[in-house]
C-alpha positions in Angstrom: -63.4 117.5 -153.2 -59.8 116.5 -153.8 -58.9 117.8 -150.0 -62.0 116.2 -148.6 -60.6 112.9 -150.1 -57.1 113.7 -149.0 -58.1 114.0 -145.4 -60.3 110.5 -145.8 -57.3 108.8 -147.3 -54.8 110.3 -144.2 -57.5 109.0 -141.2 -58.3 105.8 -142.7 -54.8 105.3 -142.5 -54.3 106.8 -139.5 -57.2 103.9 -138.2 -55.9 101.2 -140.0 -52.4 101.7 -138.5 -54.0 102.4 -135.4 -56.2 99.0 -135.7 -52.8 97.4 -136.8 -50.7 98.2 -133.5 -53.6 97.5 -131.2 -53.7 94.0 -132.9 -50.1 94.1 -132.9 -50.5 94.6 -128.9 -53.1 92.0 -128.2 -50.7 89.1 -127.6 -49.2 90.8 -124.3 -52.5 91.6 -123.5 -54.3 90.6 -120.4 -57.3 89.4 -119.0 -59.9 92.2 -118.5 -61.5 89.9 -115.4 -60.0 91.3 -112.3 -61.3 87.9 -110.3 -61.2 84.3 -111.6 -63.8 83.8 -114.0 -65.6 80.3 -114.5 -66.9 79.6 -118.0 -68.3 76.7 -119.4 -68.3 76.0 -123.6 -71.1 73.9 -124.8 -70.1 71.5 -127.6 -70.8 72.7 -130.9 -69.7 76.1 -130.6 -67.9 78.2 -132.9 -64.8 80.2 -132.6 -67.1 83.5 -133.0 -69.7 82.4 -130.2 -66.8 81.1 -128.0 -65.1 84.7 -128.5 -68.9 86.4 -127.6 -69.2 84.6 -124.3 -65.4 85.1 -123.2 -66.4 89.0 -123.9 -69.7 89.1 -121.9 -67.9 87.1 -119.2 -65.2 89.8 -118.7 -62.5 88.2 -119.6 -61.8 89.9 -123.4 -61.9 93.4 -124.2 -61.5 92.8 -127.9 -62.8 89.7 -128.9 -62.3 90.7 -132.7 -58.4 90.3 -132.2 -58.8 87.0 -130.3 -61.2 85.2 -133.6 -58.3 87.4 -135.7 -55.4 85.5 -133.7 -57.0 82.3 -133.7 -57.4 82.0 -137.6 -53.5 83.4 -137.9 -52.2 80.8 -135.6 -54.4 78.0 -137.5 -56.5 76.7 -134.5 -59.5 78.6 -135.5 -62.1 75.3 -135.4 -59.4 73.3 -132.8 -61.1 74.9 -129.6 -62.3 72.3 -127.0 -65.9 72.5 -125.6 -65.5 72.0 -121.1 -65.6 73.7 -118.2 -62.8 76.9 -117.7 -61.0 78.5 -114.9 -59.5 81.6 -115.7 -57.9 83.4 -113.1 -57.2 87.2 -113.3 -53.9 88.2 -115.1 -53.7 85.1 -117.9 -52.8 86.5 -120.8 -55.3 86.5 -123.4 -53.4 84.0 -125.8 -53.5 82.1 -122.9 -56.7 81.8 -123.2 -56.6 80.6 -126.3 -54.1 77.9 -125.8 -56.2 76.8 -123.0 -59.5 76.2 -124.8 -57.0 74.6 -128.0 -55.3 72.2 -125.2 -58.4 71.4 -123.6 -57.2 72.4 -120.3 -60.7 72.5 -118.7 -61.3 72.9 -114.4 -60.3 69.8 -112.5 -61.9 68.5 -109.1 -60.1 66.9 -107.0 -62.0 63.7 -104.9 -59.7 62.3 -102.5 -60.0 58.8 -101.2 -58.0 58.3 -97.6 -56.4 54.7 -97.2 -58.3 52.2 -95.6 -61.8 53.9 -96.7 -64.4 51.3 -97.4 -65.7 50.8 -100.8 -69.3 52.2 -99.7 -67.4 55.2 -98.3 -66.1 55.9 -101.7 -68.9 55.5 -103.0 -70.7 58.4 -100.7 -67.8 60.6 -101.4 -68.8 60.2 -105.6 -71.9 61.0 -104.5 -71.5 64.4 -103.0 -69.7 65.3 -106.3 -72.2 67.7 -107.6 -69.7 68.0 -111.0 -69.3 64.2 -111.4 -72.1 62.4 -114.0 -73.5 60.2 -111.6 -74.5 56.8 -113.4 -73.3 54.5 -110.9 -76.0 55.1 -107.9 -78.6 52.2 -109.0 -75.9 49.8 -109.9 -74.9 47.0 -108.0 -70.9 45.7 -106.5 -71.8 42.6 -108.8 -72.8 45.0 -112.0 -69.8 47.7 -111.3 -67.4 44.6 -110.9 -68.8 43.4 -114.9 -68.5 46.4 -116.0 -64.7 46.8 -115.0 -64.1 43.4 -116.1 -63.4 41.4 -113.0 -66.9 40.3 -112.9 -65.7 37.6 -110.3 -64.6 39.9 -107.5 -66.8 42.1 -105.7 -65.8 45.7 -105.3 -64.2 45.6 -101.8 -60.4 46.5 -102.0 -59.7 46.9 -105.8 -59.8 50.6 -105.5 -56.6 52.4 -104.7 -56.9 55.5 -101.8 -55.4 58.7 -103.9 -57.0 62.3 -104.8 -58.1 62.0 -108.1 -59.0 64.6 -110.4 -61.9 64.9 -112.6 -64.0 67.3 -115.3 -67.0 68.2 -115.0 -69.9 65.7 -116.6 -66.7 62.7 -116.2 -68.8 59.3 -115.7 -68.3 58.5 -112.3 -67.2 54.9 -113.7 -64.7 56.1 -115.5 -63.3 57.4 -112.3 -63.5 54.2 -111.1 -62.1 52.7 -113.9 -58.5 54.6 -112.8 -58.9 53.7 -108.7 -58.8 50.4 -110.3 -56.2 50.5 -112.8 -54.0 52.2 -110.4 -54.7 49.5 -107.8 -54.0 46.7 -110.3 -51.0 48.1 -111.2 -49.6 48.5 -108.1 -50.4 45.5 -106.4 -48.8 43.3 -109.8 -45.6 45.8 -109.1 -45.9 44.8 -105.1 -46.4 41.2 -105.5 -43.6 40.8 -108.7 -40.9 42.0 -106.0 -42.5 40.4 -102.8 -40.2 38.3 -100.2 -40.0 34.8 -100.8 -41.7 32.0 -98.8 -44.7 33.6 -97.7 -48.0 32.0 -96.9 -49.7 33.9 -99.8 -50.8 32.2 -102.8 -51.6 35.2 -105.2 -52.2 38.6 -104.9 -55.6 38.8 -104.3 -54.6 36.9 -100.9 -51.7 39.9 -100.1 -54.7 42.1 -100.7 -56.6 40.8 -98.7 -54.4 41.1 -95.8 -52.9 44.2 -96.4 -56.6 45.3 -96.1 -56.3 44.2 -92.5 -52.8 45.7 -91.7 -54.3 49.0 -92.9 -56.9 48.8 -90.5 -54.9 47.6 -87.3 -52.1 50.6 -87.8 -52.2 54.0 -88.8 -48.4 53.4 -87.9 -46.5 53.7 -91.4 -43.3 52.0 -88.9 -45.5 49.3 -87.1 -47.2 48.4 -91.1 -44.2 45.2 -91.3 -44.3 44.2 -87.7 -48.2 43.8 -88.0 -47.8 42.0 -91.1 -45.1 39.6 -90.1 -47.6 38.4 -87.0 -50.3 37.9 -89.3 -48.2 35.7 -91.6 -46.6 33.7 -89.2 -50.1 33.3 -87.5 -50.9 32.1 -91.4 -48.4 29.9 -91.5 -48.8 28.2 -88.0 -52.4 28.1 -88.8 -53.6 29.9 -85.9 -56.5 32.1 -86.3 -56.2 35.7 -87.1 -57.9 37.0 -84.1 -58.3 40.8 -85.5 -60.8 42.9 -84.5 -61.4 45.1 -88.0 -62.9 41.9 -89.6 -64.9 41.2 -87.0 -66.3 44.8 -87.0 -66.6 44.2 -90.9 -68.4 41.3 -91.0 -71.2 42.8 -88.6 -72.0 45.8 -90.8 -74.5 48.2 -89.6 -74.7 46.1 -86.5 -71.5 47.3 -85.4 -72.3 50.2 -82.8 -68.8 51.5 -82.1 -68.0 48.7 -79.1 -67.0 45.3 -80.0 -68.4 43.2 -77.2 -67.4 39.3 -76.2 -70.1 38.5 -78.0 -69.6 39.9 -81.2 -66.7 38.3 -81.3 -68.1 34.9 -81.2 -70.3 36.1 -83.9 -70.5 33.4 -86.5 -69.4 35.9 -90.2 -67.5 34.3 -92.5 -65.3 37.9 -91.6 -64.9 36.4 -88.1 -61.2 35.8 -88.1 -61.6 34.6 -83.8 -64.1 31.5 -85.2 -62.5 31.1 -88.7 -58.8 30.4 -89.1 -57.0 31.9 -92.8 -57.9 35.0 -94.3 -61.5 36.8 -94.9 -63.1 35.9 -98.1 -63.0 39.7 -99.0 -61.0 42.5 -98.4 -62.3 44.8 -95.6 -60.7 48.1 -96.9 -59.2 50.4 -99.8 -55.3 49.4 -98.1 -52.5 52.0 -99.5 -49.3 51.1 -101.1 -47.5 51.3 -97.8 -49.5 48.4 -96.5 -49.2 46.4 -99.9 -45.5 46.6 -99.5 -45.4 45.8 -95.9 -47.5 42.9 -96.3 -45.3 41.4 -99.3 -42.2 42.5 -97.4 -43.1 41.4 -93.4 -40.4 42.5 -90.7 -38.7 39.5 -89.7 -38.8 38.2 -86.0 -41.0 35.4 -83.9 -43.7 37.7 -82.2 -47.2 36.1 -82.5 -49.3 38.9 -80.2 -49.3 42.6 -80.3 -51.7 44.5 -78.2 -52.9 48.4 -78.4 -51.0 50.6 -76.3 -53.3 53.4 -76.2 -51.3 56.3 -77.8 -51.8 54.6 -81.8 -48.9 52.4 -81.4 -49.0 48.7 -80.3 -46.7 45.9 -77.9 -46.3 43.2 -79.7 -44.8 39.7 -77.5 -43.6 35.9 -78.7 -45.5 34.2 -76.2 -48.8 33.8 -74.7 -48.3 34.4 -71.9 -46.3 37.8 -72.6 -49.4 38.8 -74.8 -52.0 38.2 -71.6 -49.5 40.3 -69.4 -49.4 43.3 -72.1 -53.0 43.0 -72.4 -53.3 43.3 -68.5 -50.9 46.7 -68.5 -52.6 47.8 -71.4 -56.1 47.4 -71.8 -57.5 45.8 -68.7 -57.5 49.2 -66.6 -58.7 51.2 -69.6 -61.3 53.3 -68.5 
């Protein structure tokens, strides 16, 4: 009996040490996934259920050591509920530190400059990973619930790729376009050049709406700018084609037509001198600076040459020969 409990004694501590160095070993362990694994913790879940579905998912081999480390390292109830990404070779612990930090899968949406607002809005809407809860709501309502209930939505959203959780409100990914575009444009307009014809930012947004739309032309951004606010200043009419095309909406076919541009919109910048009511566009930083710093010089014109870039002339009558070269024997 004596040797029977001998030989218990020497294997249950030849387990328990065994048991010991395989905990010791867990830190360097890795992953058991051998492909990135997606997993997603509900709220509410435990450290024991959390360690269950990490096992069945592949990505522990013991999930006894990982509850075991988490209660030694004193983050046992700390573990975030989200969406994972865990790519093949993380260390286990890393794991861990992920769920602790909250470190869940991010999406990126990205919004190119001089997007419309309503395109923005489509692009939200493909997001199959955002909570969609701004569908049924109207500029007016978004606008309220922003705070700026007196501007409508056109412009106040800066062009970036944004990154989001799954279930984020799709508000509150508005709310940063915004905040990002209110930030810059106070920066842009605290530095601006003196003397322009500008009397608060919402006016340089405005315009630099309409800069992004003539130019994709990061170099021709001041020189565009500088003819619309000497034009401003002057008080000659705008006479650009984007807020004409704006201010027709879904009648605009992809051909502006002599007509259309003695359409009477209050976006019709060849019948209405000053600026648009509105901004057309989402304009980018580059355009915001360009319209608060204009390049200097006395051209009034500036005509598409055909390759993306543009002629611009002092004079009238420069302007109608330019417009001759250029455009009249387009095809």
């Amino acid at each position: 009996m004596r040797r029977l409990t001998g030989i218990f004694v020497v294997l249950a501590s030849f387990y328990s040490g065994w048991l010991w160095m395989d905990y010791r070993a867990f830190p360097a362990r890795q992953v058991a996934n051998a492909q990135t694994v997606v997993i997603e913790i509900a709220r509410g879940r435990g450290l024991k259920a959390i360690a269950e579905q990490l096992e069945q998912a592949g990505v522990l081999d013991r999930r006894l050591w990982f509850t075991l480390y988490a209660y030694v390292q004193g983050v046992a109830g700390k573990l975030k509920a989200g969406e994972y990404e865990i790519p093949a070779g993380l260390g286990q612990t890393q794991v861990l530190d992920m769920l602790v930090a909250g470190r869940v899968k991010q999406y990126p949406l990205t919004v190119p400059e001089g997007w419309r607002f309503a395109q923005m809005l489509e692009a939200m809407d493909r997001q199959t990973a955002l909570l969609q809860n701004v569908r049924e709501k109207s500029g007016k309502d978004l606008m309220t619930l922003l705070g700026m209930p007196d501007h409508v939505p056109e412009g106040w959203f800066y062009p970036d790729t944004y990154f989001y959780h799954k279930g984020m409100a799709a508000l509150e990914l508005l709310r940063l376009a915004q905040r990002k575009m209110q930030t810059i444009l106070a920066q842009e307009w605290q530095g601006r050049a003196p003397e322009l014809p500008l009397a608060s930012p919402y006016e340089a947004l405005i315009l630099a709406s309409i800069v992004e739309k003539e130019t994709g032309l990061a170099e021709e951004r001041p020189k565009i700018a500088g003819v619309f606010l000497r034009r401003l200043a002057r008080n000659m009419p705008l006479q650009t084609d984007p807020t004409v095309i704006y201010g027709m909406g879904d009648a605009y076919r992809g051909n502006l037509r002599k007509e259309d541009l003695m359409r009477d919109t209050p976006y019709n910048t060849y019948v209405h001198h000053g600026l648009p009511p509105t901004p057309i566009a989402l304009p980018g930083q580059q355009a915001i600076r360009a319209t608060l710093h204009p390049e200097p010089g006395e051209s009034l014109y500036f005509v598409a040459r055909g390759d993306g870039g543009h002629v611009f002339s002092d004079t009238l009558d420069q302007h109608n020969r330019a417009v001759e070269l250029y455009q009249r024997h387009q095809p």
